[in-house]
C-alpha positions as CSV (number, residue, x, y, z in Angstrom):
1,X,91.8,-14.7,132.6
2,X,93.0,-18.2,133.1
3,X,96.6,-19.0,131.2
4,X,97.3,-22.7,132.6
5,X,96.7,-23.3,128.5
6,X,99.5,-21.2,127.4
7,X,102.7,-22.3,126.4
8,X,105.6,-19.8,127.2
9,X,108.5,-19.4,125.3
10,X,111.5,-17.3,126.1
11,X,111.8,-15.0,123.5
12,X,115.1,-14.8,121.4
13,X,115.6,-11.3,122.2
14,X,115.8,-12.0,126.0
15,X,119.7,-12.2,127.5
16,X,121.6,-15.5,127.4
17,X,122.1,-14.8,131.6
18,X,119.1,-14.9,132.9
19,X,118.8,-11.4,133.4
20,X,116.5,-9.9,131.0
21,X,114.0,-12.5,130.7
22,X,110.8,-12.3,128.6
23,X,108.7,-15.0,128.0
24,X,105.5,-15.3,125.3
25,X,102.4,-17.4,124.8
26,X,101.0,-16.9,121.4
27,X,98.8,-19.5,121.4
28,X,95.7,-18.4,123.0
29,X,92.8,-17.3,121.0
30,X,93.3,-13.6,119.8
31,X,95.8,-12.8,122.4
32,X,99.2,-12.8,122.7
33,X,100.6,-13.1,126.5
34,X,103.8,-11.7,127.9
35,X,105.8,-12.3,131.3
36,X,108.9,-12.1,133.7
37,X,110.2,-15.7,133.3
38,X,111.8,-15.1,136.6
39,X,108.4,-14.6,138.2
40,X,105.9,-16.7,136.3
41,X,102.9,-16.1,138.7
42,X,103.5,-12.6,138.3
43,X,101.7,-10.0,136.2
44,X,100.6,-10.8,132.9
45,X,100.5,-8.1,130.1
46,X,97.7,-8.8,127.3
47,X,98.2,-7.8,123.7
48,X,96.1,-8.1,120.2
49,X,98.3,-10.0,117.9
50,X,98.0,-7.0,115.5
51,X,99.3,-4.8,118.4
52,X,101.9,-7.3,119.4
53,X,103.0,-7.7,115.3
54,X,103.2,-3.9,115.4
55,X,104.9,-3.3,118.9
56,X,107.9,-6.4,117.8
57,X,108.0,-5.2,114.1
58,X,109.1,-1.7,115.5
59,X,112.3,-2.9,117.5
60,X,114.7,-0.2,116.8
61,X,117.7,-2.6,117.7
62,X,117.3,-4.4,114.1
63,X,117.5,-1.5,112.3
């Protein structure tokens, strides 16, 4: 699948270090795409926005 479209974001829940880096493109059409910020031409996981929703609205941290 070519990404050179998305637009990554680091996501809030990622570690103010460096460490724990996750970065998100949710901007591509009915997928939301999800990376190692410290290896950006890594691997790629590929969700469903519904899926993703679900997955991120089940963070047992916030509750």
């Amino acid at each position: 699948m070519d990404l050179t479209g998305a637009r990554w974001r680091k996501t809030v829940r990622s570690g103010p270090d460096g460490g724990n880096c996750v970065e998100v493109a949710g901007n591509l059409p009915g997928l939301v795409a999800v990376r190692d910020s410290k290896d950006p031409t890594g691997p790629v996981l590929l969700f469903p926005p519904d899926a993703w929703r679900a997955f991120v609205g089940s963070d047992p941290v916030r509750r």
